[in-house]
Wavefront OBJ file of the C-alpha trace (Angstrom):
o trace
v 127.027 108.609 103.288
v 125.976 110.318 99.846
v 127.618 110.374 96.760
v 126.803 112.678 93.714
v 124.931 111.191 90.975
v 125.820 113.399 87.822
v 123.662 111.229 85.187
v 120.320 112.201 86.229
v 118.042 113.765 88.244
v 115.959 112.239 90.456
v 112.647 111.953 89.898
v 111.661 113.762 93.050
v 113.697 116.975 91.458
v 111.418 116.806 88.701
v 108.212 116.615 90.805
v 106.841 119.031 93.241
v 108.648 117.794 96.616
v 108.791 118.910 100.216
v 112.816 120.629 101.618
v 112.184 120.030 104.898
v 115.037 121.924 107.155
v 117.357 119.684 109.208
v 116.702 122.053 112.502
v 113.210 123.406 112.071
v 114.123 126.068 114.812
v 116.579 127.839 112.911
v 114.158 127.729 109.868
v 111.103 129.053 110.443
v 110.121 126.998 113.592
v 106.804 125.728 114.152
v 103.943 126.476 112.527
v 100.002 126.362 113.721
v 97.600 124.501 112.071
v 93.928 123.680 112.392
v 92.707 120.291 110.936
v 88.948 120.664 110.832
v 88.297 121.294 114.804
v 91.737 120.523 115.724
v 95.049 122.630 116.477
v 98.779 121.502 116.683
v 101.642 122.183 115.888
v 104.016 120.863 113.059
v 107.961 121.619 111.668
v 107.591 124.063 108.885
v 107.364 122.296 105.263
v 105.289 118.970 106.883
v 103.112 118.297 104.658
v 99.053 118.652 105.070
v 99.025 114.292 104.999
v 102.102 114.289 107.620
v 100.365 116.744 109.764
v 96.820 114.687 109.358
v 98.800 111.573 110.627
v 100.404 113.366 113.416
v 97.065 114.442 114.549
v 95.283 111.127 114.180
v 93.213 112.337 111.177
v 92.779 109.791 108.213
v 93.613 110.753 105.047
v 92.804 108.182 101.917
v 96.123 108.123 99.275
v 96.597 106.389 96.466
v 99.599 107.439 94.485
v 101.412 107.939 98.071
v 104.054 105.835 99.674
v 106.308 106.084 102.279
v 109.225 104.542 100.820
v 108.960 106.849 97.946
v 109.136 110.567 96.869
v 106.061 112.973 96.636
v 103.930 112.513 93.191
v 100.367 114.296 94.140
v 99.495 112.719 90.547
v 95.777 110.937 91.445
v 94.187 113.527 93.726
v 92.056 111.307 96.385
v 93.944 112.904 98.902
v 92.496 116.301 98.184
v 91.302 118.575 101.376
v 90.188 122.065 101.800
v 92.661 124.798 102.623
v 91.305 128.066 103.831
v 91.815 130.913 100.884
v 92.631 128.452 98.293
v 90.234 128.490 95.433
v 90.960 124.994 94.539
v 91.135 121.662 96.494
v 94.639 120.879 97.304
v 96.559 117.220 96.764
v 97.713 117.074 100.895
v 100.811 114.516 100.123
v 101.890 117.328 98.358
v 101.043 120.250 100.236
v 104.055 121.594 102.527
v 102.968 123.967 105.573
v 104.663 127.038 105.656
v 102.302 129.262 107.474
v 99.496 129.237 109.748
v 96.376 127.386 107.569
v 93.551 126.039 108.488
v 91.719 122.471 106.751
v 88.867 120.878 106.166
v 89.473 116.916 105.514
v 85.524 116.033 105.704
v 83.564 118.128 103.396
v 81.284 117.528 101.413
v 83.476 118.875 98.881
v 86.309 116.927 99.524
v 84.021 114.161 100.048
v 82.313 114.029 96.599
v 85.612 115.622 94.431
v 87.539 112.188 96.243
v 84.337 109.743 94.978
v 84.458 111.851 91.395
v 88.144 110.662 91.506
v 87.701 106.974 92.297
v 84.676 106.892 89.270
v 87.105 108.083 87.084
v 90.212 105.951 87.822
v 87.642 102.880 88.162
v 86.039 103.580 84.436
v 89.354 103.130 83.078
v 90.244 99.831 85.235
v 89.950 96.664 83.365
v 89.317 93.632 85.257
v 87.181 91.339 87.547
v 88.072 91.689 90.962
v 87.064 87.663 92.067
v 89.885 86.708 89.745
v 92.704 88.945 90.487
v 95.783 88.115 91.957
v 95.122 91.246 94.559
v 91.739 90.667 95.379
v 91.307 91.637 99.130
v 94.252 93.329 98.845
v 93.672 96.020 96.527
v 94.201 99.765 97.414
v 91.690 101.010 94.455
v 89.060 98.215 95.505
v 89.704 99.396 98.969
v 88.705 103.008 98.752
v 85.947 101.838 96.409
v 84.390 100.340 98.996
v 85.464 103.258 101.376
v 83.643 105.764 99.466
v 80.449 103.775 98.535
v 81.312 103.453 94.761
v 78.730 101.143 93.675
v 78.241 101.578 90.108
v 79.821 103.128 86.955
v 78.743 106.886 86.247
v 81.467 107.648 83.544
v 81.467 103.996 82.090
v 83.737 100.952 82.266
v 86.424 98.749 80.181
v 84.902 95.445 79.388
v 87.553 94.579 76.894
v 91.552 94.419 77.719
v 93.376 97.283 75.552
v 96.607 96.331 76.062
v 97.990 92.241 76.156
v 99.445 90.974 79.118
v 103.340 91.148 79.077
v 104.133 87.878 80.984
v 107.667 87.138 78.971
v 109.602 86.880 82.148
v 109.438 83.792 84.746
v 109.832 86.603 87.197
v 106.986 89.607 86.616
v 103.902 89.812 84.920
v 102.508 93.432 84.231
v 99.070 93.814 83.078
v 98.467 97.471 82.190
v 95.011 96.469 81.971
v 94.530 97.281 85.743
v 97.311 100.140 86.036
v 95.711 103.650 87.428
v 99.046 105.421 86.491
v 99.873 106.526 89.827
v 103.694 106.287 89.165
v 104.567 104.257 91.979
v 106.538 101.906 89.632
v 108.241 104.198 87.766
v 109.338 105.954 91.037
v 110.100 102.582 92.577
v 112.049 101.939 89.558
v 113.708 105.003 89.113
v 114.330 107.021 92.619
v 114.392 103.413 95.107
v 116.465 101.092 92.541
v 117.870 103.457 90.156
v 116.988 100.901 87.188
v 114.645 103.039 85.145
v 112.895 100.643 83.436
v 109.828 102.144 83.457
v 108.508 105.302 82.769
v 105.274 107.589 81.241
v 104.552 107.500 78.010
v 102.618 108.999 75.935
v 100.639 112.392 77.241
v 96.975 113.006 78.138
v 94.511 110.277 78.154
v 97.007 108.112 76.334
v 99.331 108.039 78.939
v 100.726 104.784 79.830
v 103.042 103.357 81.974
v 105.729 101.343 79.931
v 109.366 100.161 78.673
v 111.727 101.977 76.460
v 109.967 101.271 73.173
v 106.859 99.538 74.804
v 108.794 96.423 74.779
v 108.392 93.522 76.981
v 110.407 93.340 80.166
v 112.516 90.279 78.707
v 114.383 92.955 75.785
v 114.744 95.425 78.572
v 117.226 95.611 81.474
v 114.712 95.322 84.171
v 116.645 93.167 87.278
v 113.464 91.385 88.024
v 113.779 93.093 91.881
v 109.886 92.323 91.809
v 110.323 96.387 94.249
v 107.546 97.681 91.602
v 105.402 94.389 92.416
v 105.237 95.766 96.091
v 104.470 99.279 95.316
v 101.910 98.680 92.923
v 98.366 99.902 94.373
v 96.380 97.066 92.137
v 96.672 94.147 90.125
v 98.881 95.534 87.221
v 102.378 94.242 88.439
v 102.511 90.669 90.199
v 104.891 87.988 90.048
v 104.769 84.764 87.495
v 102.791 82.463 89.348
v 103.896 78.765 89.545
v 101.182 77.416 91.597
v 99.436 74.746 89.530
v 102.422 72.929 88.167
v 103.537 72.614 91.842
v 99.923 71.427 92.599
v 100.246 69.013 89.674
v 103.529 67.535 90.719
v 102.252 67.515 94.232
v 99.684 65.225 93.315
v 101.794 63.308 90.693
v 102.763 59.627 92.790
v 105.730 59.128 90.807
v 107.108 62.615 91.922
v 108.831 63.230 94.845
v 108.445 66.830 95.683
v 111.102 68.722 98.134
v 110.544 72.326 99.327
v 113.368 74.256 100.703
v 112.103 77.436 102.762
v 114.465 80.290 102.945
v 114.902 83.026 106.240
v 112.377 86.008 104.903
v 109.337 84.040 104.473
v 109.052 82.661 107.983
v 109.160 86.000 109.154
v 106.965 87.546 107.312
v 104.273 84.766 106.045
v 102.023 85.196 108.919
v 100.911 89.005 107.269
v 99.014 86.940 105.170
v 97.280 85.410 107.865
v 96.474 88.831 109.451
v 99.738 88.817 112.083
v 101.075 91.439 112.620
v 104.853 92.300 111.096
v 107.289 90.282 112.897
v 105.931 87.082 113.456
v 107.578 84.219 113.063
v 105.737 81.011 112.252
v 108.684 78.848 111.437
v 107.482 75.459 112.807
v 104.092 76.258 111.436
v 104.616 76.864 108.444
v 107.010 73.093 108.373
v 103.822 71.285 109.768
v 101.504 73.101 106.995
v 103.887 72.132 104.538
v 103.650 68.633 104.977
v 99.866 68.212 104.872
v 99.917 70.383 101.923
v 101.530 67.274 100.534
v 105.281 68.230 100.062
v 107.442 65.186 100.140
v 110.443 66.655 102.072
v 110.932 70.226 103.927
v 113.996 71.359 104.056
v 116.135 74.437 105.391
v 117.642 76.643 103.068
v 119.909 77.568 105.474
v 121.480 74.652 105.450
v 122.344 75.731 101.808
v 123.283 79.485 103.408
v 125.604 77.728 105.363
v 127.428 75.979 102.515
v 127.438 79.411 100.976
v 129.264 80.848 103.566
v 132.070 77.965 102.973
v 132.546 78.329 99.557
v 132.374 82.259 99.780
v 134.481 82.773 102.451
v 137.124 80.141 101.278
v 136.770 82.123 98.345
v 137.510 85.289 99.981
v 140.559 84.166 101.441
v 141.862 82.465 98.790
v 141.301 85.662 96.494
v 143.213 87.873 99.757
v 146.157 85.086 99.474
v 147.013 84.873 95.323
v 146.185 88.855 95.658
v 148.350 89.866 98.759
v 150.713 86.859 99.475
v 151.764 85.635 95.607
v 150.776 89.274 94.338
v 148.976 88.169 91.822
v 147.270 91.487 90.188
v 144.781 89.720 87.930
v 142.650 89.014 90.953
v 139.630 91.229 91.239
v 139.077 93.053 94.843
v 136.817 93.515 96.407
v 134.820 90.809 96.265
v 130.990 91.171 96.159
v 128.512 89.010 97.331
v 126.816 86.739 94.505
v 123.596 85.381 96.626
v 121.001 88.324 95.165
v 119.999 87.523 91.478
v 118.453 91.345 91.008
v 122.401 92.253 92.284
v 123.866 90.145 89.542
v 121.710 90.712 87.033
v 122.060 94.844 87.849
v 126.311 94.045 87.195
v 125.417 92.358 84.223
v 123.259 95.022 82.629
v 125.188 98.027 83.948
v 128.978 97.391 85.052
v 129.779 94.159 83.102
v 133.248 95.266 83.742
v 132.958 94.149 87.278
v 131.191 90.808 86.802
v 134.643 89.141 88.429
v 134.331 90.860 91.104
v 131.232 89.044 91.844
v 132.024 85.537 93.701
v 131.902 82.680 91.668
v 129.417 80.807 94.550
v 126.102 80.386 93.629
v 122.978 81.207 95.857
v 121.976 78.674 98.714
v 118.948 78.231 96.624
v 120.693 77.399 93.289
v 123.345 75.651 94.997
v 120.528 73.550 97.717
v 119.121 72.482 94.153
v 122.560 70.736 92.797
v 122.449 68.880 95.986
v 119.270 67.384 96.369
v 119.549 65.897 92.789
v 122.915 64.852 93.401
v 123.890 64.395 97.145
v 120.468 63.729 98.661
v 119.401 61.541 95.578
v 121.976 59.397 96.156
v 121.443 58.909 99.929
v 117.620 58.784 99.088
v 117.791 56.409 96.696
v 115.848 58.146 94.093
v 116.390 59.119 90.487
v 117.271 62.720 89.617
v 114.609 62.512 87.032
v 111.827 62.002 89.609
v 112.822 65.027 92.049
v 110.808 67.890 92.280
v 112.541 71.489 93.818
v 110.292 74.220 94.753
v 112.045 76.912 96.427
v 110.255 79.724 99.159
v 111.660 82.748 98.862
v 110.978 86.350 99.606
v 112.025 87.495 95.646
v 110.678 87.543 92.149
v 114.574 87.530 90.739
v 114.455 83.995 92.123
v 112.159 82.922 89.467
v 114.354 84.572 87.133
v 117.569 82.337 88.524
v 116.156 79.059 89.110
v 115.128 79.507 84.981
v 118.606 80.558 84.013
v 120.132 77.994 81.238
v 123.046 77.250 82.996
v 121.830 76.303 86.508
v 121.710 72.918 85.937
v 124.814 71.343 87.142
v 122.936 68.434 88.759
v 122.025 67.171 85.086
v 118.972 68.296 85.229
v 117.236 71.605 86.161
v 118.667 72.167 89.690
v 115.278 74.240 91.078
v 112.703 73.795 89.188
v 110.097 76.496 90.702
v 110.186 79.534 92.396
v 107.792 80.305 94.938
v 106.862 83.750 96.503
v 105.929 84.432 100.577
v 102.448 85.691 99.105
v 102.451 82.512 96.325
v 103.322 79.717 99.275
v 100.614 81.466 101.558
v 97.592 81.202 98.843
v 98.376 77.110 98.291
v 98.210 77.148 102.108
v 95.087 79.110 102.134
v 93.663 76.914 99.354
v 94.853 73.774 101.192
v 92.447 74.678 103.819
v 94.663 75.419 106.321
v 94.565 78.664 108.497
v 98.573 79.138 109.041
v 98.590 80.230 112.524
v 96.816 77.447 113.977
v 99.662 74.631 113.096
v 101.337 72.991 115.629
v 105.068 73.062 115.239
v 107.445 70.633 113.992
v 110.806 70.537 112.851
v 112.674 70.131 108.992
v 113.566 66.757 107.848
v 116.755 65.358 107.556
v 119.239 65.008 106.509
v 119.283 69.061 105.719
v 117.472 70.162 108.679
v 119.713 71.503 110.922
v 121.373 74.950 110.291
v 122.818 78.007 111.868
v 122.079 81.233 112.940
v 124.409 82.492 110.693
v 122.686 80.840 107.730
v 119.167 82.576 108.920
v 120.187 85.769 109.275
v 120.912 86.017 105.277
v 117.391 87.388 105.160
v 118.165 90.955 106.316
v 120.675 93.504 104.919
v 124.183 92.574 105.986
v 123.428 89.139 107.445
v 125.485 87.535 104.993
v 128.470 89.878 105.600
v 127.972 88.682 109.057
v 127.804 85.033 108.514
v 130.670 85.466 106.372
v 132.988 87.292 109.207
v 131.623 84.944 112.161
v 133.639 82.203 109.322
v 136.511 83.862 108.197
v 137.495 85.729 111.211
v 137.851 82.194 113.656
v 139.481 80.582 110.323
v 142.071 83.155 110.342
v 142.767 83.684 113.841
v 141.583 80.036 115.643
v 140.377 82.009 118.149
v 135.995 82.087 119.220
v 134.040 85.213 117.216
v 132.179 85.821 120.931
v 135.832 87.209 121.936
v 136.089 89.120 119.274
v 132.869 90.463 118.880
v 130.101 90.124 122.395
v 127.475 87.117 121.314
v 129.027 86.971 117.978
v 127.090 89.549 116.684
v 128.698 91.983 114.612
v 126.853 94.947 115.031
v 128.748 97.313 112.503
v 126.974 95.720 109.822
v 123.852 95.752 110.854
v 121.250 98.340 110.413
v 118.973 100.034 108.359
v 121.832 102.769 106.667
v 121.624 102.231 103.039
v 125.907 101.765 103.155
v 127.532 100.555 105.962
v 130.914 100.195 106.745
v 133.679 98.683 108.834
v 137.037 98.048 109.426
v 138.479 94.881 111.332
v 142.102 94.843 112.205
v 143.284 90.991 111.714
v 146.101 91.658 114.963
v 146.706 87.292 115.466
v 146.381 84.971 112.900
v 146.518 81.005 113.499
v 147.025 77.780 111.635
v 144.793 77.293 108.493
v 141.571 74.662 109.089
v 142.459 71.461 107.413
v 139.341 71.860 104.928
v 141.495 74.199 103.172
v 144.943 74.066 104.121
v 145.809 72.575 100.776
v 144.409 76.068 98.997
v 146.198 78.464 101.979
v 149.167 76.640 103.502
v 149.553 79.664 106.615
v 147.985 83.305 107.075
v 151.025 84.887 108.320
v 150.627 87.092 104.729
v 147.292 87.908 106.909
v 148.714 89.491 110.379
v 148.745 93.398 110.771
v 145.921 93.733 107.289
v 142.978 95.771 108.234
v 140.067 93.738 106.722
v 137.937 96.589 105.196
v 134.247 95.548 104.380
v 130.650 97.332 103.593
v 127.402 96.321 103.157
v 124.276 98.095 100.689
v 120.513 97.096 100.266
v 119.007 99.099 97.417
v 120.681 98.868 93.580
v 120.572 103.379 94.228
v 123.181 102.380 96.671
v 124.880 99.787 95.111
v 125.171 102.512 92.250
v 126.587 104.540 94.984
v 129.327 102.183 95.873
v 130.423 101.189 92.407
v 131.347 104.257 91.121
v 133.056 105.090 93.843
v 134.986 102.411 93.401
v 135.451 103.084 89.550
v 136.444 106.430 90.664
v 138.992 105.086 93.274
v 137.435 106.270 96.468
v 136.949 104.362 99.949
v 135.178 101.276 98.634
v 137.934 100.573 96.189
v 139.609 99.501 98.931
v 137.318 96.989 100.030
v 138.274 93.398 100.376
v 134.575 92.435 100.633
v 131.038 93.691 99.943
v 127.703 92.653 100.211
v 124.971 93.999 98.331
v 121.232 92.935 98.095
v 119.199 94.241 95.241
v 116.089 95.338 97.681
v 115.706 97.551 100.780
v 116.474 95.714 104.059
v 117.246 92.976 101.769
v 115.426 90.164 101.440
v 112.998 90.457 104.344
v 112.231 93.471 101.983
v 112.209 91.454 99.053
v 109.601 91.506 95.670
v 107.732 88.423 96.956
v 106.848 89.052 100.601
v 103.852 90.628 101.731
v 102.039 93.668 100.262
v 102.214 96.603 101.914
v 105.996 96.581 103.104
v 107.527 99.873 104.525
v 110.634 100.815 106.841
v 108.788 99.901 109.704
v 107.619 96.732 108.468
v 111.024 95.631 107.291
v 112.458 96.328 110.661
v 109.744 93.933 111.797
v 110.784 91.514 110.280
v 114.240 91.927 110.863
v 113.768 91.928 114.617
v 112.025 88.768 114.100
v 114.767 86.933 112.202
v 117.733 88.294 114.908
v 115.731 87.126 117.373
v 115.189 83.622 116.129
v 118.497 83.461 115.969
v 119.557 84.205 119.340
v 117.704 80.421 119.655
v 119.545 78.398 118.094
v 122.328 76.146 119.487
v 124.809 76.363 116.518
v 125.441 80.361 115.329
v 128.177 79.748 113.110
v 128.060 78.313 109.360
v 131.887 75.885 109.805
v 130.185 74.846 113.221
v 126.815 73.427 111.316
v 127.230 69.015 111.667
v 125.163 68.997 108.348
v 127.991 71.000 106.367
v 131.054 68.869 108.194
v 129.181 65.662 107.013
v 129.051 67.008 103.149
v 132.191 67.773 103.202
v 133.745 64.575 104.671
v 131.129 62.620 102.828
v 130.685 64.133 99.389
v 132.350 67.262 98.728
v 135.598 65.739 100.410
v 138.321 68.058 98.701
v 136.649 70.744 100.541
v 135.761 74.361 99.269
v 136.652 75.534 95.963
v 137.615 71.697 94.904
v 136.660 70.248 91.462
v 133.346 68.822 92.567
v 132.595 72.110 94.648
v 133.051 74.113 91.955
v 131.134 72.134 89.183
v 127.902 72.034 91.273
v 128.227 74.995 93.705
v 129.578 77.573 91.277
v 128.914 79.886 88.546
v 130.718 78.835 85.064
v 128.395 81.812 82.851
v 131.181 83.951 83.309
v 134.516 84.024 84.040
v 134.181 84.273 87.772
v 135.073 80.995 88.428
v 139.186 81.619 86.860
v 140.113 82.410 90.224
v 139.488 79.001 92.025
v 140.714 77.197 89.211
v 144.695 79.292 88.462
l 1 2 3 4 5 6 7 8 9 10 11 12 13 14 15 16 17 18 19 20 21 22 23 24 25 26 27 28 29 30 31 32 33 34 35 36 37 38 39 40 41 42 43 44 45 46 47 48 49 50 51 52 53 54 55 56 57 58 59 60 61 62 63 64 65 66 67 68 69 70 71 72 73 74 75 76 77 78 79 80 81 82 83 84 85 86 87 88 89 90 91 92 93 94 95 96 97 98 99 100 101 102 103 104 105 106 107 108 109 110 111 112 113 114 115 116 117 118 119 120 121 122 123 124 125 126 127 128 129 130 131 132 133 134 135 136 137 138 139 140 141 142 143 144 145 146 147 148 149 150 151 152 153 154 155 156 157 158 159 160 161 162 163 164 165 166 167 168 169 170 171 172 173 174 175 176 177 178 179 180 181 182 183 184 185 186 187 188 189 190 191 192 193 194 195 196 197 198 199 200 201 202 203 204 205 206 207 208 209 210 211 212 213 214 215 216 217 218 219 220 221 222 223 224 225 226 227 228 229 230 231 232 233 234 235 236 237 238 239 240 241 242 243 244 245 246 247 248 249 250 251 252 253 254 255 256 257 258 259 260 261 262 263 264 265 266 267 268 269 270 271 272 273 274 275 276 277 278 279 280 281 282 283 284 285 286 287 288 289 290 291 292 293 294 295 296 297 298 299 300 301 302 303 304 305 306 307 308 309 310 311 312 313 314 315 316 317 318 319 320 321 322 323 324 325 326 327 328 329 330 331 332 333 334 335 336 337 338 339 340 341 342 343 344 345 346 347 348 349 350 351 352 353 354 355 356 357 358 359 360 361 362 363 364 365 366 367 368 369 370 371 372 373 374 375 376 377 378 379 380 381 382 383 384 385 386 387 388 389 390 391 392 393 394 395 396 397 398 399 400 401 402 403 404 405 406 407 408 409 410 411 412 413 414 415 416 417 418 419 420 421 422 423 424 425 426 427 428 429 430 431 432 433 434 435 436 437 438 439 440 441 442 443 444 445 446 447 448 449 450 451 452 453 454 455 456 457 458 459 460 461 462 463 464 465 466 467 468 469 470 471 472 473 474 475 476 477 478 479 480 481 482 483 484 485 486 487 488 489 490 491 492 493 494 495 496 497 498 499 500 501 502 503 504 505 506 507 508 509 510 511 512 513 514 515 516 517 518 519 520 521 522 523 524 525 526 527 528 529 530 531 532 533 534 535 536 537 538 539 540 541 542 543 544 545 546 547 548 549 550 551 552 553 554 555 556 557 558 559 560 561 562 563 564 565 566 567 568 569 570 571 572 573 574 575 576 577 578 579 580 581 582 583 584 585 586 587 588 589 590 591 592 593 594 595 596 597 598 599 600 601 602 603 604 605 606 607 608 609 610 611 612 613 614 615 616 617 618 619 620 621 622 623 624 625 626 627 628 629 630 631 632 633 634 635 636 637 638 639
């Protein structure tokens, strides 16, 4: 599903990049190769690296990923190619007739250490104290190609200052090796642009529009760059000693909510491979790091769904029932900061289209110093949130002004998979070796619905396992086998799906006082689609300003990242397709576990609502602590 993007070129246009043919038969077939003593064959235009993988060959990259499109910019992939005066950059190298290549000469061999001398001499740092520090690419290959000293000099003095303006990102050009991962990330993967060359020669430097910092620019603080970045010159804004200081504080009591990415991808960091999940491990390490309380933040997912999809309905009902025309359709998703800050910066016109309902994190934090303090007995004042998630925009949102509905600051840190796994590392604790254990009341139990948020179209899913038995009173497993709604699922980068609504039943009581019947409902086709990736979010909304398919959506989710946030800015470094599928697989299967699958079925969220939110969704209370007031997205609830 492509849509023509007349505002710029991509980035891969401008660079030297590989047109493979759909059906290499009809175009020129395939072609034989020899790779040093080797021959196979390959599709015509593979490149010299594809081929090298195919065959089992290693070839050391640097300015190469797989998420992103061809550079050739640093050169340590170079090889030998028969006739060619010149060593050749093999990412970017496309076969297109019988050639033969050397990989392990001592050519290649000393022009690749030549390279790595002269990216290191201009790499400013120590390597004991960097954030990436065992998980460097540059110090990688250093040691790779016995670089053990500094023939063409070194930086011992910073010549640029940190830009750490942001809560979110810190970027320390200090360390960049301009390989243009970033400003591909930024421009090809999230279609942002934020960042970009400037400057020529040996001035070049990667930057902002006017060298500013990113807090005057409209990065969405997707933390995508922070994962594609080879070194140390992009990582998030690390919150670890003030947690460590509260931690230790005795008047302080110190609750951690862990949301659905980092328990499925937290054991990388422990050497696991992709797709482990060490939920109850990572509870039981929690606690003898010394946090007070661990709760589930899908327990907050859960009361997401509620508000959402009340939301949903209540926007189908004033839209299609009372015709009311001043409410916005479709509906999109409001749970990904780096989505909401993207509408903000570039289609402001469509911020109420956004649902007014905060993020389970944002919203978890107005309970716990409201609900839970109460029940606990503590003062607001004394309450400490820290909040696991997979995402650098969730530093960003926990830091926005307006999030604090509870009277005070409703989350006050952000934590990153990679952040949580160092204060477990420096704890002393080896991850993998925990014994299990569960959350702690009272916000310990939650659905399956709630933990599949993490990947791309889980919350579309939640949502529909909701709405669809509110509507029609009748079980999602007949609707849909298991109650999993496969349509949107997957890796696509747009999905989507119609749902005829052919019964309709009696309203739940929760919100029978917003939507007295659904008979307005019976014979609609509900029309929904899901996007991971702001390029494809850019994709759907100008359809929609154009008045194509999508405009006549009812609902859309959208998740700033690839995969979503199982792919998100804060998990694990390296992430790729493959690894995101991981970790997808992990989460689905989790939740094929777990006794309660649907959000309205979750005894945690019927005992807030008949305990403290007990007007149900959308209600005064509801709406003051659960929902968004910074724009006028909350008009809807309140008509």
């Amino acid at each position: 599903m492509e849509f023509e993007d007349k505002n710029r070129a991509p980035v891969s246009q401008k660079l030297h990049t590989v047109a493979r043919p759909e059906n290499p038969d009809e175009i020129g077939g395939l072609i034989t190769v020899q790779i040093n003593e080797k021959k196979l064959s390959v599709p015509m235009g593979t490149t010299i690296l594809e081929a090298c993988k195919q065959a089992g060959i290693h070839i050391p990259t640097l300015c190469h990923h797989e998420d992103l499109c061809i550079a050739g910019v640093c050169r340590v992939c170079v090889v030998e190619v028969e006739g060619m005066k010149t060593l050749q950059a093999s990412c970017a190298f496309p076969i297109t007739s019988p050639v033969k290549i050397k990989t392990t000469s001592p050519k290649v061999r000393l022009a690749r250490k030549t390279v790595l001398d002269l990216l290191i001499s201009e790499h400013y740092g120590e390597c004991y104290s960097c954030v990436r520090n065992n998980n460097c690419e540059l110090q990688t290959l250093a040691k790779e190609y016995g670089v053990d000293g500094y023939p063409y000099g070194h930086v011992t003095e910073p010549k640029y200052e940190v830009d750490d303006s942001t809560p979110a990102i810190v970027r320390d050009m200090n360390k960049c090796v301009n390989c243009l991962r970033c400003v591909r990330t930024c421009i090809d993967l999230q279609e942002v642009g934020v960042l970009g060359a400037l400057y020529r020669g040996d001035k070049t430097k990667i930057g902002t529009f006017m060298d500013s910092p990113l807090n005057e620019v409209v990065c969405i603080y997707c933390g995508q760059c922070i994962d594609r970045c080879p070194t140390g010159a992009l990582h998030a804004n690390d919150p670890r000693d003030e947690i460590w200081n509260a931690i230790d504080d005795p008047t302080k009591h110190v609750i951690i909510q862990t949301a659905p990415s980092p328990r499925a991808a937290i054991g990388e960091e422990f050497g696991l491979p992709a797709g482990t999940s060490l939920t109850g491990e990572m509870n039981t390490a929690l606690r003898k790091i010394g946090f007070d309380r661990v709760f589930d933040t899908n327990f907050a997912a859960d009361l997401t769904i509620m508000e959402e999809g009340t939301e949903l309905l209540y926007r189908l009902y004033k839209k299609l029932a009372l015709g009311d025309d001043s409410v916005m359709l479709p509906q999109f998703t409001s749970c990904c900061p780096g989505w909401v800050k993207y509408v903000e910066h570039f289609y402001p016109e469509l911020e109420n289209n956004l649902s007014s309902a905060k993020s389970p994190q944002q919203m978890f934090g107005a309970v716990l110093k409201t609900f839970y303090a109460q029940l606990a007995g503590i003062d607001p004042k004394d309450i400490v949130t820290v909040a696991v998630m997979p995402c650098s925009a969730k530093k960003f949102e926990c830091n926005r002004p307006e999030m604090n509905d509870s009277g005070f600051k409703d989350i006050d840190y952000g934590l990153t998979t990679r952040e949580l796994a160092q204060m477990i590392k420096e704890a002393g604790i080896y991850l993998p070796e925990m014994p299990k254990s569960e959350f702690d009341d009272p916000f310990g139990d939650a659905s399956g619905a709630g933990l599949i948020f993490g990947a791309t179209g889980g919350v579309m899913e939640a949502a529909l396992r909701t709405v669809l038995e509110m509507v029609t009173n009748e079980k999602i497993e007949n609707i849909f086998e298991n109650a999993n709604i496969t349509p949107v699922r997957g890796f696509e980068g747009i999905r989507y799906a119609e749902i005829p609504i052919t019964k309709v039943g009696k309203p739940p009581e929760l919100i029978a006082k917003l939507i007295p019947d659904f008979e307005w409902l019976k014979g609609v086709t509900l029309k929904v689609a899901v996007a991971h990736g702001t390029a494809n979010a850019k994709k759907i909304v100008e359809n929609i300003k154009a008045g194509g398919k999508f405009s006549e959506c009812h609902f859309i989710e959208i998740m700033a990242c690839p995969g979503g946030c199982l792919g998100g800015g804060g998990q694990p470094i390296p992430t790729n397709e493959e690894i995101r599928k991981k970790r997808a697989e992990a989460i689905y299967a989790e939740e094929q576990t777990l006794n309660v699958r649907k959000c309205h079925e979750n005894p945690k969220i019927i005992k807030i609502y008949s305990e403290f939110l007990t007007e149900g969704p959308l209600s005064e209370k509801s709406h003051k602590l659960l929902h968004t007031h910074y724009v006028n997205r909350g008009k809807v609830m309140l008509n």
